[in-house]
C-alpha atoms as one frame of an Amber mdcrd trajectory, in Angstrom:
protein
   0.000   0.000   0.000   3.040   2.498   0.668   3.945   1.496  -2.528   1.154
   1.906  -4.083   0.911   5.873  -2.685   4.242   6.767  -3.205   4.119   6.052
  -6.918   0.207   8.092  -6.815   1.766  11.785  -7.972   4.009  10.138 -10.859
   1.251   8.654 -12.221  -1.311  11.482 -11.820   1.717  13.395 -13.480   2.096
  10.866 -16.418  -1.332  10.857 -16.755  -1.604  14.524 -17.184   0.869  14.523
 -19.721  -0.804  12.279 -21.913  -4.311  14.126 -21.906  -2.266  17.184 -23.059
  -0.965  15.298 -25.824  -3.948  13.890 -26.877  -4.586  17.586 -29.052  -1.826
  18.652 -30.861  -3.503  22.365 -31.013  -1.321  25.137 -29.770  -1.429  28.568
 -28.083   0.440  31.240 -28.327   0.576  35.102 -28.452   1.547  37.454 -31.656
   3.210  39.650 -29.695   5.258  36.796 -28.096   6.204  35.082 -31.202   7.758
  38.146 -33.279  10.306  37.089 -35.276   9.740  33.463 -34.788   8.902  30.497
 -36.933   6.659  28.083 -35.495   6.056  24.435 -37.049   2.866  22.150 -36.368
  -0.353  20.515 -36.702  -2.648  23.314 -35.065  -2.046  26.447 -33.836  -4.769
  28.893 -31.457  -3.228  32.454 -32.528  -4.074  35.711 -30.208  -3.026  38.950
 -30.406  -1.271  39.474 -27.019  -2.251  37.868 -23.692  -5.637  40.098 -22.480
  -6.862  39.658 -25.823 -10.783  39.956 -25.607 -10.258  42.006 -22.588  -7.681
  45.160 -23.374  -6.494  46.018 -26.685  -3.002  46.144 -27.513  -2.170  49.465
 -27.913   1.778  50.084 -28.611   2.942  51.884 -30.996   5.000  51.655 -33.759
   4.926  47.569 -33.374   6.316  46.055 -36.667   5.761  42.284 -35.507   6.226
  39.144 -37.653   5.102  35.455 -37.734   5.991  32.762 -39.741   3.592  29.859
 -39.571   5.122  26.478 -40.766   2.875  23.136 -42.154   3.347  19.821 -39.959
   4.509  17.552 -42.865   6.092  17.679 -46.404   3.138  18.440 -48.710   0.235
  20.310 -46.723  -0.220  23.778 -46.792  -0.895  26.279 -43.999  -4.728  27.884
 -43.560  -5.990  30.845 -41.189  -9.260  31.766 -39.914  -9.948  34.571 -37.599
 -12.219  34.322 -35.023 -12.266  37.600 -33.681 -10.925  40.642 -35.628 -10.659
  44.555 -34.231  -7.538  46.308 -36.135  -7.539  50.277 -36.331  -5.579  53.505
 -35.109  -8.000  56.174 -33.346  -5.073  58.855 -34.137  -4.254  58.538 -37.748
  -0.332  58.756 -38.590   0.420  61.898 -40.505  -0.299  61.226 -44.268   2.363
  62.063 -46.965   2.331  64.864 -49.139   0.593  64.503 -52.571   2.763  62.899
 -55.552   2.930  64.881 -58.446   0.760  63.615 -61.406   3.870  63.001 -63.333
   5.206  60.259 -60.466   1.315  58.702 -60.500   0.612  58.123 -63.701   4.087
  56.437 -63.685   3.314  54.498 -60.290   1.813  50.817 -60.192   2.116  50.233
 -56.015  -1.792  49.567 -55.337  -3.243  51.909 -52.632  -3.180  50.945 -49.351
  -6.992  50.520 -48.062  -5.668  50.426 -44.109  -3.636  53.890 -44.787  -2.658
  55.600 -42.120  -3.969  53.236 -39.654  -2.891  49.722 -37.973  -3.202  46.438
 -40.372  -2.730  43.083 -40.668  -0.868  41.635 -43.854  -0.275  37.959 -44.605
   2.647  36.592 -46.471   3.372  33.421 -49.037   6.807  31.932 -48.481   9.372
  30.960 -47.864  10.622  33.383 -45.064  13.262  34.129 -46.800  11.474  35.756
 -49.534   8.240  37.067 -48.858   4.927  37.772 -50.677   1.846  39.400 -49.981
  -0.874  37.670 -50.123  -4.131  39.356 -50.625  -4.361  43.012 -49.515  -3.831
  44.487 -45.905  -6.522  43.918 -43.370  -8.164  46.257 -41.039 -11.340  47.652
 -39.579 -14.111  45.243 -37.358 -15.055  42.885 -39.713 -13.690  39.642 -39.677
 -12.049  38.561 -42.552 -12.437  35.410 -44.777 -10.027  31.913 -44.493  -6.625
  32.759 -45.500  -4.870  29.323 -47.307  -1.311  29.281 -48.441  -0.075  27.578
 -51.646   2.791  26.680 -49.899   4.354  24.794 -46.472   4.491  28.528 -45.191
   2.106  31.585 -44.710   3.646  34.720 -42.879   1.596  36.884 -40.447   2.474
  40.508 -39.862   0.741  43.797 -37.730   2.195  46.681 -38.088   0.783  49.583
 -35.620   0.782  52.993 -36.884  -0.563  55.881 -35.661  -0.572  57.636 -31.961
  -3.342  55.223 -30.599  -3.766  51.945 -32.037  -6.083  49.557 -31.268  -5.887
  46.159 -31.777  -7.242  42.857 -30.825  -7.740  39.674 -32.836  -7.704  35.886
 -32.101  -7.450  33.158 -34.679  -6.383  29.631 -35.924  -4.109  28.152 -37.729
  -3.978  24.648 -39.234  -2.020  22.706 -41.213  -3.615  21.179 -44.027  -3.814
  18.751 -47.445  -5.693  18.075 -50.591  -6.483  15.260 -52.448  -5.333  11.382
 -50.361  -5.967  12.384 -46.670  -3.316   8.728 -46.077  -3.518   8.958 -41.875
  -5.271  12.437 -41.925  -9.099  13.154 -40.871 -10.990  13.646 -43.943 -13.356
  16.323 -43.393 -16.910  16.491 -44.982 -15.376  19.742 -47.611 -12.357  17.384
 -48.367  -9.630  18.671 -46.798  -7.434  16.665 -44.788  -6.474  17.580 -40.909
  -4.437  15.933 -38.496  -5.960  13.862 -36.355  -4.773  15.172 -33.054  -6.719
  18.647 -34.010 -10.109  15.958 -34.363 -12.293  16.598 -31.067  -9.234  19.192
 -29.282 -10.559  20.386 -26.306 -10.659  24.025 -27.505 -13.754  22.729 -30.414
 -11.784  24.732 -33.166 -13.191  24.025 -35.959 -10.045  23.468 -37.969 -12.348
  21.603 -41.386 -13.754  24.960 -41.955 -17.116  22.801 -42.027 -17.025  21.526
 -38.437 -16.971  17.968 -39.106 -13.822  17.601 -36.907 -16.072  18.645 -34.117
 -19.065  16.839 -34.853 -20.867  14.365 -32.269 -21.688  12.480 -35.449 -19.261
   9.953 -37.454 -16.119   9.996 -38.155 -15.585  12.479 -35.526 -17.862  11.054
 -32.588 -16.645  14.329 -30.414 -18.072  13.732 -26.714 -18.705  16.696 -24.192
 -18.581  20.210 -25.187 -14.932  21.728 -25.525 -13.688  24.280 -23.284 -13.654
  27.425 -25.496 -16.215  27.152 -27.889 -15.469  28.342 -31.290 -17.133  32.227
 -31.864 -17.715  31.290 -35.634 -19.554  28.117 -36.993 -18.810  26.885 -40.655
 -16.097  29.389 -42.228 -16.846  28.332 -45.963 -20.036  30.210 -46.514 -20.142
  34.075 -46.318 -18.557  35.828 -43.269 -21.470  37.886 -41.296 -20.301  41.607
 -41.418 -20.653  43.656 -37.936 -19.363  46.746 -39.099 -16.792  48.128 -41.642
 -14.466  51.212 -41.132 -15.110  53.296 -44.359 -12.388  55.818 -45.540 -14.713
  57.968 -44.612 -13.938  57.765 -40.594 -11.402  61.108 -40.457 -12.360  62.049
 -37.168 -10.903  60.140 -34.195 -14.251  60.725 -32.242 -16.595  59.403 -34.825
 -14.220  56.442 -34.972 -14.029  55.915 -31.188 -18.374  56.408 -31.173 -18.720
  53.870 -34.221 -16.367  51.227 -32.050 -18.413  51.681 -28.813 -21.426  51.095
 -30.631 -20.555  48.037 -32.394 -22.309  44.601 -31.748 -19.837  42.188 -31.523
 -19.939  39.677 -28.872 -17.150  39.397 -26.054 -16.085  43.041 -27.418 -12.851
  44.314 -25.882 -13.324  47.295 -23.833 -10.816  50.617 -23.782  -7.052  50.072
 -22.392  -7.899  53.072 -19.929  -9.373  51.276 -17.076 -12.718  50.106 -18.244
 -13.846  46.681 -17.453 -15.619  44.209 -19.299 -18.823  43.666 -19.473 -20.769
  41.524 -16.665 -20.967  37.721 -17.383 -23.137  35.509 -15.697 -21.266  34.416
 -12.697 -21.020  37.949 -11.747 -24.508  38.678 -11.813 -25.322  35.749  -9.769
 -22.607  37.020  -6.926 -24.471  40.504  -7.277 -27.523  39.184  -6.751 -26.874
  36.711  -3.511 -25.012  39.743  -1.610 -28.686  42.018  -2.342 -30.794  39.005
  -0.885 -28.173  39.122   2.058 -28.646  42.329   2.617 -32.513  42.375   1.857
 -32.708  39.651   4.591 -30.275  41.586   6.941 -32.355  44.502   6.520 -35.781
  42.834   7.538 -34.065  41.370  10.200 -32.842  44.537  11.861 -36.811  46.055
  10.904 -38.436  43.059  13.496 -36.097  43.686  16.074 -36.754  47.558  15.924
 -40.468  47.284  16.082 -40.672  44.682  18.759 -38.301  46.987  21.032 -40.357
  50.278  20.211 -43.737  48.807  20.049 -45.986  49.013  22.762 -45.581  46.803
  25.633 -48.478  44.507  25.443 -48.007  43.766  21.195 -44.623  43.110  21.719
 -44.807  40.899  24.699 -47.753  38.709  22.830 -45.572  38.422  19.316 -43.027
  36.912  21.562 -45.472  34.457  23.492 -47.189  33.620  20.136 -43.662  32.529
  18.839 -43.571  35.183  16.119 -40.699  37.059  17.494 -38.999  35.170  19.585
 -36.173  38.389  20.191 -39.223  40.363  21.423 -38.716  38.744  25.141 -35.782
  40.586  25.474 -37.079  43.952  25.459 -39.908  43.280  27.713 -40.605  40.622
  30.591 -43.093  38.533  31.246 -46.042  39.669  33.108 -46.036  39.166  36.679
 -42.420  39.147  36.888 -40.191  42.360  38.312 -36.412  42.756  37.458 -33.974
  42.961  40.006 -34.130  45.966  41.711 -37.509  46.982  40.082 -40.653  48.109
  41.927
């Protein structure tokens, strides 16, 4: 039996370990990860460590990700689950080009200029290319997929006040034979340690690898649920940013304003909004102190009331606290006449 105890904690231990390797999905930080490369099945992608609760709000960030494929052949996709990318102080624009220099220009405008963006990359790292055009404002944006083992990630922060906040996933993908791979119901291929992770990211794009149904056969509900169902049809729009938006208080009014759920309050000392468990705690201390209250209101009136309508409430029963203001009848206190 001593035994038996001593080897308890290195099994609970081993045991431990193998239910976190069960999921291959990762999680990590933007902000944590600059200049990095990271490699692997599945990865849970925020912007910086109180995402969903404070934006990230240095300046002049130039951060880069590079986001590697598990094995020789697949390809690297992103969805975002959460998106908020903008600068309430724009950076100071650059003077006009002549029409001389335009006409002679073929750099596409930037649609994010002068504010904060989000640009992914093609590979390899070593010579990068953008894919698809820079990405700002509160709408989420649509799947990103590589052609390539490698798909770069980079926010840039411009501007006196940015604000940004985003969470998202990547996953490492294949077409065509799936081999040891989860086929999902669109016909891509997954790894089969992101099938049923215990985040329910739905790394198909279709949800099949988090289905209760077959092949999947998920059981229990995961731990964060995904904020987006099936990512292959069209992407419900909250809110754009038009070009419009020139003054940083009709910016800051459109942001407060928009519906987005679990929206990320101001850095300057606001608080999120109430969740559930809080307004249960709010409501148990007002019945404690609605009780306390009533409490304090019988004791008062049997002490105050007359003698007789106290003295009866406390022979009745009803209050039994009302004996201790007033005696019985027929009986005289010490000293009394």
């Amino acid at each position: 039996m001593e035994v038996c105890l001593g080897q308890l904690p290195q099994r609970l231990l081993l045991l431990g370990a193998a239910a976190l390797a069960v999921s291959a999905l990762e999680t990590a930080d933007l902000v944590d990860l600059c200049g990095q490369t990271w490699q692997g099945a599945g990865l849970l992608l925020r912007s910086h460590s109180a995402s969903r609760r404070f934006y990230f709000v240095a300046p002049d960030t130039d951060c880069w990700l590079w986001m590697g494929a598990a094995a020789a052949g697949d390809r690297i996709r992103f969805q975002f689950r959460f998106f908020l990318v903008y600068s309430l102080a724009a950076a100071a624009r650059a003077p006009p080009a002549s029409p001389a220099s335009n006409a002679s220009s073929t750099a596409p405008a930037d649609p994010c200029a002068p504010g904060s963006y989000l640009q992914f990359y093609e590979g390899p790292p070593g010579a990068p290319r953008p894919l698809g055009a820079p990405l700002c404002g509160l709408t989420i944006p649509a799947a990103v997929a590589s052609s390539g083992p490698f798909l770069g990630l980079r926010l840039l922060t411009r501007g006196r006040q940015p604000r940004v906040d985003f969470v998202g996933d990547a996953t490492s993908f294949r077409l065509g034979a799936c081999g040891a791979y989860f086929r999902c119901r669109n016909g891509r291929c997954v790894p089969p340690s992101l099938v049923c992770d215990r985040w329910g990211v739905d790394n198909c794009g279709d949800g099949s690898d988090q289905a209760s149904w077959p092949p999947a056969n998920c059981r229990g509900p995961p731990l964060v649920p995904s904020r987006a169902g099936g990512t292959d049809g069209p992407v419900s729009k909250t809110l754009t940013l038009p070009s419009a938006f020139s003054s940083a208080e009709t910016l800051q009014m459109a942001a407060q304003r928009t519906p987005i759920t679990g929206w990320a309050p101001e850095q300057q000392g606001t608080t999120a909004p109430l969740g559930g468990s809080r307004l249960r705690g709010v409501a148990l201390v007002c019945s404690l102190v609605l009780a306390s209250a009533g409490l304090l209101v019988g004791l008062l009136w049997c002490c105050c009331s007359s003698h007789w309508r106290a003295w009866w409430a406390g022979a009745q029963g009803l209050c039994p606290g009302c004996t201790i203001c007033y005696t019985c009848p027929g009986q005289v206190a010490p000293g009394g006449l």
